[in-house]
Z-matrix of the N, CA and C atoms (Angstrom, degrees):
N
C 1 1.418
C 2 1.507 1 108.56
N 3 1.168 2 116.68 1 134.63
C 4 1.250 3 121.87 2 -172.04
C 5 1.747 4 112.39 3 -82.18
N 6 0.835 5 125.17 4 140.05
C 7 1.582 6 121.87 5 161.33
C 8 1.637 7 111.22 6 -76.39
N 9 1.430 8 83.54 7 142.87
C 10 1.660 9 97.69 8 -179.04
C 11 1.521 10 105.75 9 -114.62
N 12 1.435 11 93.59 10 110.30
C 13 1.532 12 125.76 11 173.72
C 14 1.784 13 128.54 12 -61.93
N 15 1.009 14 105.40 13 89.86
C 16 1.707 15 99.91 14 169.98
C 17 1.736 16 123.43 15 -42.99
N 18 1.119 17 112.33 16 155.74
C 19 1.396 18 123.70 17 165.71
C 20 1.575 19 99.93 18 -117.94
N 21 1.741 20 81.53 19 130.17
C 22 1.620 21 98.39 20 -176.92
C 23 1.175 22 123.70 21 -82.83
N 24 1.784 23 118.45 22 -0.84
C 25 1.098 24 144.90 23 -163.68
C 26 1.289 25 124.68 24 -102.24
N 27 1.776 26 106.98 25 -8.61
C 28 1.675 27 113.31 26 -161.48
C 29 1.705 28 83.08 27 -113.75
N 30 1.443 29 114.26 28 151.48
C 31 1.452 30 133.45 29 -179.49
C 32 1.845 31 95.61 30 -107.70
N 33 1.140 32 138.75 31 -56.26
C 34 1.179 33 134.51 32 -167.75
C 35 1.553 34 111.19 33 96.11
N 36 1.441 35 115.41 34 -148.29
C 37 1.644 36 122.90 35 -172.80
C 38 1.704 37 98.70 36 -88.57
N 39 0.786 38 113.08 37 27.79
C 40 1.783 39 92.31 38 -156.53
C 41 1.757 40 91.57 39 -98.93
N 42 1.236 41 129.06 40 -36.54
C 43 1.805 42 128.79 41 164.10
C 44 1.299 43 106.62 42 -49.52
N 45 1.227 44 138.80 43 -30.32
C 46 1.460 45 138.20 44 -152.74
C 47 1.867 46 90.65 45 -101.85
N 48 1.516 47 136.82 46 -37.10
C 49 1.187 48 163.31 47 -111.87
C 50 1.647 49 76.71 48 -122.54
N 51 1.139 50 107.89 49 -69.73
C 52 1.605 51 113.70 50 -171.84
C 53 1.406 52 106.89 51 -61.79
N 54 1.275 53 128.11 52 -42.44
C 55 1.935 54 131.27 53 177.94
C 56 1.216 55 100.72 54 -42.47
N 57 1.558 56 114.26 55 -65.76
C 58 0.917 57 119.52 56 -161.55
C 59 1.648 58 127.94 57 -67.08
N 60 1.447 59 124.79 58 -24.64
C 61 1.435 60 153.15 59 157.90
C 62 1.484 61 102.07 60 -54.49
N 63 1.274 62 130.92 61 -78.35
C 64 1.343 63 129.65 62 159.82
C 65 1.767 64 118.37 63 -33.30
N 66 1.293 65 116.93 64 -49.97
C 67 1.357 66 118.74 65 -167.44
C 68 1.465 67 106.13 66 -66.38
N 69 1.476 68 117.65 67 -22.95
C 70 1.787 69 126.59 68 -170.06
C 71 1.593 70 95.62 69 -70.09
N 72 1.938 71 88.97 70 -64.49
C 73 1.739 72 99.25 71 -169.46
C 74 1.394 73 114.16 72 -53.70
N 75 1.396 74 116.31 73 -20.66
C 76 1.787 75 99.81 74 177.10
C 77 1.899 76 90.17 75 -76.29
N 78 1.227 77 107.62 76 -58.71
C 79 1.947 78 91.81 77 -155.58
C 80 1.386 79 108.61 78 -62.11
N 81 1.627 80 126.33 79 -23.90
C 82 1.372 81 125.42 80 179.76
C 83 1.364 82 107.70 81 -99.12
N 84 1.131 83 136.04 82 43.12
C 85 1.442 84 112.04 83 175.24
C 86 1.650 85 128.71 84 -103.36
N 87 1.040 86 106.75 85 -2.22
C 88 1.488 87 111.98 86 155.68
C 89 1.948 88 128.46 87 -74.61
N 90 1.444 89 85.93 88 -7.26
C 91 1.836 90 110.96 89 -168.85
C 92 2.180 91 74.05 90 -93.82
N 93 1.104 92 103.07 91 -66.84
C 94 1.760 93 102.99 92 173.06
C 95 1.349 94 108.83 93 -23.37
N 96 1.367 95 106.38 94 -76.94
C 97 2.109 96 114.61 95 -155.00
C 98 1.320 97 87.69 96 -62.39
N 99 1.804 98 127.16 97 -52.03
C 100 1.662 99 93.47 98 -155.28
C 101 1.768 100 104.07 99 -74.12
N 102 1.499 101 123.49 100 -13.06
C 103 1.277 102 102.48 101 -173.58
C 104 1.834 103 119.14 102 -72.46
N 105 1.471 104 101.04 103 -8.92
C 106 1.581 105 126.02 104 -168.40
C 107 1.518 106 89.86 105 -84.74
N 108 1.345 107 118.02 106 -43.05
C 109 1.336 108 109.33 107 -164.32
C 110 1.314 109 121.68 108 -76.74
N 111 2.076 110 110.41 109 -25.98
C 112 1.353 111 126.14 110 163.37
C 113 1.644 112 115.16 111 -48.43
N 114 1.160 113 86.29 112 -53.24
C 115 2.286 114 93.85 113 -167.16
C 116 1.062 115 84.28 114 -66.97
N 117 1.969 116 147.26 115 -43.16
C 118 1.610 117 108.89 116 -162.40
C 119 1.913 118 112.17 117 -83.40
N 120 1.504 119 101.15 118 -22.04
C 121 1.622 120 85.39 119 160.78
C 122 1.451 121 137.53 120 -60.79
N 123 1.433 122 96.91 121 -44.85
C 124 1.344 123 112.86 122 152.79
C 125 1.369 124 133.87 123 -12.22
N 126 1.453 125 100.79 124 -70.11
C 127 1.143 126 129.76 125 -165.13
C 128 1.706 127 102.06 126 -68.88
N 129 1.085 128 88.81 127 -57.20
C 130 2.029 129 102.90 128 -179.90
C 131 1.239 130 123.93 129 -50.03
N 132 1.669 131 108.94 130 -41.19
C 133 1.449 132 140.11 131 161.71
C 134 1.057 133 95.74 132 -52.60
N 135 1.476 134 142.17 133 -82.76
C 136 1.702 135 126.97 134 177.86
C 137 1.328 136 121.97 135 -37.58
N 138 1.271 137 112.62 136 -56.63
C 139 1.411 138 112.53 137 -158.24
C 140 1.363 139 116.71 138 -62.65
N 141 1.761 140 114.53 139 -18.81
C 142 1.608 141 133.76 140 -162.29
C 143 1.688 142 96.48 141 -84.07
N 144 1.624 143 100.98 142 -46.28
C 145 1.390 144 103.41 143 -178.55
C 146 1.605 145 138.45 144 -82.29
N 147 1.548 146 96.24 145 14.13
C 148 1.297 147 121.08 146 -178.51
C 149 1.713 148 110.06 147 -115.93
N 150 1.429 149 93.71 148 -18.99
C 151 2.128 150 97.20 149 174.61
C 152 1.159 151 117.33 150 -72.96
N 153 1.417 152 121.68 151 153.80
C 154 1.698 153 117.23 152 -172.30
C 155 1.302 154 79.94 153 -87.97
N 156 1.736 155 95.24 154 152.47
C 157 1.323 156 117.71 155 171.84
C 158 1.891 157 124.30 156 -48.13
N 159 0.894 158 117.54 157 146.87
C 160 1.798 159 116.59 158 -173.22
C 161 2.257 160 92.65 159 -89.57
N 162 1.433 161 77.07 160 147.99
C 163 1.708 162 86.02 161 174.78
C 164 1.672 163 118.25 162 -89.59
N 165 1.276 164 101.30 163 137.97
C 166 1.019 165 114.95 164 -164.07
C 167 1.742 166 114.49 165 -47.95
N 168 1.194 167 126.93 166 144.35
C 169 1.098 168 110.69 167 -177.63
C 170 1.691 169 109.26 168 -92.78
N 171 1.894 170 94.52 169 173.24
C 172 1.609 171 87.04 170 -134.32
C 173 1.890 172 80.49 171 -119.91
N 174 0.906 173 111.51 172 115.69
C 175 1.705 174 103.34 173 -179.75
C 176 1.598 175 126.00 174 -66.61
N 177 1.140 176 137.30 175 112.90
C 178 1.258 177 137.07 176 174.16
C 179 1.252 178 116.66 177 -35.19
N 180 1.447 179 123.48 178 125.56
C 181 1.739 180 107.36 179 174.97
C 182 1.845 181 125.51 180 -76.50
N 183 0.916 182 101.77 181 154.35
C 184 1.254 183 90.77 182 -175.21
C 185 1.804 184 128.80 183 -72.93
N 186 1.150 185 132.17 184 116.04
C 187 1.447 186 125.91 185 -167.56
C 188 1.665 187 110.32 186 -33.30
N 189 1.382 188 104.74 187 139.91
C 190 1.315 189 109.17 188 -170.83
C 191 2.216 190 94.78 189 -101.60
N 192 1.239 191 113.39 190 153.57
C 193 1.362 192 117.88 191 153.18
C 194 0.877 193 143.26 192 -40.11
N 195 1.449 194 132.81 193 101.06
C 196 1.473 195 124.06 194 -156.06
C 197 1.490 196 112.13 195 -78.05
N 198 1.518 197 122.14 196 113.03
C 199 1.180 198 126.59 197 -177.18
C 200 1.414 199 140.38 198 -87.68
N 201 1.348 200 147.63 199 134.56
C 202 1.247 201 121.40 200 158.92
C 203 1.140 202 125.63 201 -20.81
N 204 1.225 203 139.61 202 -171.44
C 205 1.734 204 149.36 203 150.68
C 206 1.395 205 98.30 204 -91.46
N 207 1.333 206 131.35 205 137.04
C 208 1.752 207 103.25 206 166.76
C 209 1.577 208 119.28 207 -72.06
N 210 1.573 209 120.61 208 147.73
C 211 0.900 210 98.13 209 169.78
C 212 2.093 211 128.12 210 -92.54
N 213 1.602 212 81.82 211 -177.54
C 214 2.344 213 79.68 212 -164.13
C 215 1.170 214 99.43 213 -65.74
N 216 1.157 215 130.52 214 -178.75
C 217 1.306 216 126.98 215 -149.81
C 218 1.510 217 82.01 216 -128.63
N 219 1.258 218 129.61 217 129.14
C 220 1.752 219 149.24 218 168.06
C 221 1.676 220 119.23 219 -76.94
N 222 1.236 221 105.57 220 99.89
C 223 1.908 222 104.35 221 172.57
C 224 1.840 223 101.08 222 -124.31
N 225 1.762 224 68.42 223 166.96
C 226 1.688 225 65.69 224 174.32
C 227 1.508 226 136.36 225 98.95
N 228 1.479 227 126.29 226 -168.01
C 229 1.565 228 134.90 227 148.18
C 230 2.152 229 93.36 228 -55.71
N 231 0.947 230 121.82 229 -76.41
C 232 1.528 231 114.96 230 173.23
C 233 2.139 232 118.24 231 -15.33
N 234 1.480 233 104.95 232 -53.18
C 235 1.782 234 94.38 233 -172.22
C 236 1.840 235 91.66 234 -79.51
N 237 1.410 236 116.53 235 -17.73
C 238 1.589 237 101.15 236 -155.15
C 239 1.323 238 89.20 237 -72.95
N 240 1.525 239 145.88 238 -25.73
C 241 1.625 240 139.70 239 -127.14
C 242 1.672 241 70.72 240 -119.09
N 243 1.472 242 122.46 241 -53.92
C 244 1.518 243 104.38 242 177.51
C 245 1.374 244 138.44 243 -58.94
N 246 1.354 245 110.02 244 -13.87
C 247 1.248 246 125.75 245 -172.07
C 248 1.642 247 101.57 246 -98.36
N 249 1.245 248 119.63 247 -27.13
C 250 1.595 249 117.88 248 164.34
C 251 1.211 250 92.07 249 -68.56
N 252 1.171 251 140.06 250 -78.80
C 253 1.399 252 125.71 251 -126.58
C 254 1.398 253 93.09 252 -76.34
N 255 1.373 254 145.64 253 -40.66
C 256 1.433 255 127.00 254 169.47
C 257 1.130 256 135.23 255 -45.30
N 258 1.707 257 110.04 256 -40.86
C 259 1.927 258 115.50 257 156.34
C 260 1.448 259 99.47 258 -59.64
N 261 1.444 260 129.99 259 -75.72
C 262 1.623 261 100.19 260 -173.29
C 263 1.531 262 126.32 261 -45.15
N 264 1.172 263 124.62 262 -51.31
C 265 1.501 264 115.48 263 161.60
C 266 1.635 265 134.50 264 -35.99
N 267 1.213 266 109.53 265 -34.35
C 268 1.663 267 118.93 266 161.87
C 269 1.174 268 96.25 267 -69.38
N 270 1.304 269 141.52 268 -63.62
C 271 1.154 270 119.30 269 -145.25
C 272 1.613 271 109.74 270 -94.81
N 273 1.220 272 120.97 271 2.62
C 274 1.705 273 127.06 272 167.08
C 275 1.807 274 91.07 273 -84.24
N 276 1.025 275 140.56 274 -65.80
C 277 1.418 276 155.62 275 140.04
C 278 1.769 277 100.93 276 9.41
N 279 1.312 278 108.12 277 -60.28
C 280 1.309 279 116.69 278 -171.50
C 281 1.732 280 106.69 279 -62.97
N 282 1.572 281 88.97 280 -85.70
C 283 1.441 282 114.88 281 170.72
C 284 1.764 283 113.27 282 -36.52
N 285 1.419 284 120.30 283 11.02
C 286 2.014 285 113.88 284 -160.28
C 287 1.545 286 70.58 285 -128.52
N 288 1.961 287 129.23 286 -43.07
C 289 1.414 288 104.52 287 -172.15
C 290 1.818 289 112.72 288 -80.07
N 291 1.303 290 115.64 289 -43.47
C 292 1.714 291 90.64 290 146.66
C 293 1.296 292 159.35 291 -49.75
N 294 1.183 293 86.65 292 2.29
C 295 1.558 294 94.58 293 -166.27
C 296 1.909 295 74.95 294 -106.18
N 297 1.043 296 131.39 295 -31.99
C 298 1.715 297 137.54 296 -166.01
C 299 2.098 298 93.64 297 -64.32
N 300 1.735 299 95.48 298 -37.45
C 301 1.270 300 100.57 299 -153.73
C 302 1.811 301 103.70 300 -68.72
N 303 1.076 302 99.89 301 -53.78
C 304 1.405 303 123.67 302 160.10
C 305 1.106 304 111.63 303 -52.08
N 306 0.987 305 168.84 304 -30.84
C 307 1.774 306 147.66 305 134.81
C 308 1.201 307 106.80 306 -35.91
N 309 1.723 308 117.47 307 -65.01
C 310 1.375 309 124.13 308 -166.40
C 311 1.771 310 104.23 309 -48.92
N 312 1.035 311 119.87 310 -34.99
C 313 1.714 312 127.31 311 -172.23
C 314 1.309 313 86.87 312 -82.92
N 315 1.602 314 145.32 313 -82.00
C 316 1.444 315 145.94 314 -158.91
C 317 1.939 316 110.95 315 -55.61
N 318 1.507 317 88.13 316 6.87
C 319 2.266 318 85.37 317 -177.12
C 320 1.420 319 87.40 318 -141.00
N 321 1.148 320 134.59 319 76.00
C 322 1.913 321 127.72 320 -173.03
C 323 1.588 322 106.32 321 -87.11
N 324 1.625 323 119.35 322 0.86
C 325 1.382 324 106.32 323 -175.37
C 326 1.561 325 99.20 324 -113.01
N 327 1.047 326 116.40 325 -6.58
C 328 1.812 327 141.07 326 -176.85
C 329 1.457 328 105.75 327 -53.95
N 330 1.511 329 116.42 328 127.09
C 331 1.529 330 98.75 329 177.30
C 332 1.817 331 104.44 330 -82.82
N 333 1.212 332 106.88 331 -165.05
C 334 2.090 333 99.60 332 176.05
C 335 1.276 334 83.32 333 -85.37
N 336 1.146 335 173.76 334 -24.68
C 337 1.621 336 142.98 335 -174.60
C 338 1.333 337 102.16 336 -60.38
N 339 1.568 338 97.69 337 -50.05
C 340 1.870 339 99.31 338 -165.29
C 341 1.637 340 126.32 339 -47.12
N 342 2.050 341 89.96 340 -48.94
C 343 1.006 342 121.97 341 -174.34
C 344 1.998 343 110.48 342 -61.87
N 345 1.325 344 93.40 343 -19.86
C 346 1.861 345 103.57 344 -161.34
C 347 1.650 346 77.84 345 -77.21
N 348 1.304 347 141.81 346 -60.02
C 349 1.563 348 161.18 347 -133.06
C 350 1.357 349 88.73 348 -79.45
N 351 1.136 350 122.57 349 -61.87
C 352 1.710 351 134.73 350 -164.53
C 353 1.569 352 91.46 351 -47.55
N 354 1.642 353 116.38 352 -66.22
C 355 1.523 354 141.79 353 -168.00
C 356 1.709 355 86.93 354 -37.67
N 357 1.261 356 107.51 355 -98.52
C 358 1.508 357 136.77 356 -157.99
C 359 1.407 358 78.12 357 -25.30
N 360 1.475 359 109.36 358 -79.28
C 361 1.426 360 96.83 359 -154.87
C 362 1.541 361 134.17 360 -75.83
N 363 1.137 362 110.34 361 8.20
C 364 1.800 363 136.15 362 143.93
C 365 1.424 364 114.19 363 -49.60
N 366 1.625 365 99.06 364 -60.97
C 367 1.893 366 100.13 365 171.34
C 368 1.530 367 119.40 366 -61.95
N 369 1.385 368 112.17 367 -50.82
C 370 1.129 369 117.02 368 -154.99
C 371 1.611 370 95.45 369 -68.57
N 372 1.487 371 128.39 370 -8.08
C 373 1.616 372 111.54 371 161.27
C 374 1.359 373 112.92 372 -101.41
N 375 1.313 374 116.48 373 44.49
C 376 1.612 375 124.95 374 169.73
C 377 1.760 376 105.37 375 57.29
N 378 1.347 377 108.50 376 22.31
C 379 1.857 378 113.26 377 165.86
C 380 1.211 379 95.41 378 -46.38
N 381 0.976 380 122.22 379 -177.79
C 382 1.649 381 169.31 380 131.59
C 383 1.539 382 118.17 381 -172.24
N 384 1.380 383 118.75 382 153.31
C 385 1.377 384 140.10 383 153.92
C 386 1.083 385 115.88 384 -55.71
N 387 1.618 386 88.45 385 -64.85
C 388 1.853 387 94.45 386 -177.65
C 389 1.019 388 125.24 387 -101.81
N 390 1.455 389 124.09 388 -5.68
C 391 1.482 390 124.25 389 161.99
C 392 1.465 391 109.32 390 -87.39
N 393 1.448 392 106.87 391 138.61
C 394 1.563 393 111.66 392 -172.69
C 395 1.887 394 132.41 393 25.50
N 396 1.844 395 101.38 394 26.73
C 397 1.466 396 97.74 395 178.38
C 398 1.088 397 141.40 396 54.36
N 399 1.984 398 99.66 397 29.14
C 400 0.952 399 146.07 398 169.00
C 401 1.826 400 116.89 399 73.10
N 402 1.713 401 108.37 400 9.24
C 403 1.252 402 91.81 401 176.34
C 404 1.850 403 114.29 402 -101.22
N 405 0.792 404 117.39 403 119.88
C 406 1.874 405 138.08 404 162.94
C 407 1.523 406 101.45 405 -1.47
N 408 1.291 407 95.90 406 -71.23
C 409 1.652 408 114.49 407 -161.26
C 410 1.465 409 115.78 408 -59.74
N 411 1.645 410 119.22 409 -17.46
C 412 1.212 411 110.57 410 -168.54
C 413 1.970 412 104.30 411 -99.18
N 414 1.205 413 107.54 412 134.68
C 415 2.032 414 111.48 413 -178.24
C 416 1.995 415 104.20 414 -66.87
C-alpha cells in the first residue's frame, strides 16, 4: 500500500472559511455585542446570587461628653473639716498673692520672671508675710 503524501504547498478551504467568519461578524455584529452583553449579565446575575450575604453595616456611635466623675456627696463631721480647710486655703491663697504683691513692690527693677523666681522660692521655704510673719517654724 502506498502512502499518501501531502503537499506542503496546498492551503485548502480554510482562506475562504475565514472570509466568510469575518464577512458574518461585520454584517452581524450588533446580534454579537448584545449576545456578549446577555452572558455578562448573566453571568453577574449568578455569581451575586451565589455570594454570602455582606454584614450589615454597623453605625459608629456618636462621641459622648467628656465628663467629670461626680463627686461623693460630704455630710456631717466630713463637710465641716472640708469646709475649714477651703476657708484656710483661701486665705493662705489670699495672704501668698500679697505676699506676691509685696515682692513685686520690694524688687521694682525686677522683670516678672525674676520677680516669679524670688516668689516660688520665698514659698517653697514655707515664707509668708502673712502667714506666721514669715517664720516656718511657728504652727
Amino acid at each position: 500500500m502506498a502512502a499518501k503524501r501531502r503537499r506542503s504547498g496546498t492551503i485548502g478551504c480554510a482562506p475562504f472559511l475565514v472570509l466568510i467568519v469575518i464577512a458574518l461578524i461585520i454584517k452581524f455584529w450588533w446580534v454579537i455585542l448584545i449576545s456578549l452583553g446577555v452572558v455578562a449579565v448573566t453571568a453577574v446575575l449568578v455569581r451575586t446570587a451565589k455570594a454570602p450575604a455582606r454584614p450589615a453595616p454597623i453605625p459608629t456611635p456618636k462621641p459622648q461628653p467628656v465628663r467629670a466623675p461626680p463627686r461623693p456627696v460630704v455630710s456631717g463631721d466630713d463637710l465641716t473639716a472640708h469646709m475649714r480647710s477651703q476657708k484656710r486655703a483661701g486665705r493662705e491663697r489670699d495672704l501668698q498673692e500679697w505676699d506676691y504683691e509685696w515682692i513685686r513692690l520690694a524688687h521694682p527693677g525686677k522683670s516678672l520672671r525674676e520677680v516669679n523666681e524670688i516668689a516660688n522660692a520665698h514659698f517653697a521655704r514655707g515664707r509668708s508675710i502673712g502667714i506666721n510673719w514669715g517664720d516656718p517654724s511657728v504652727s
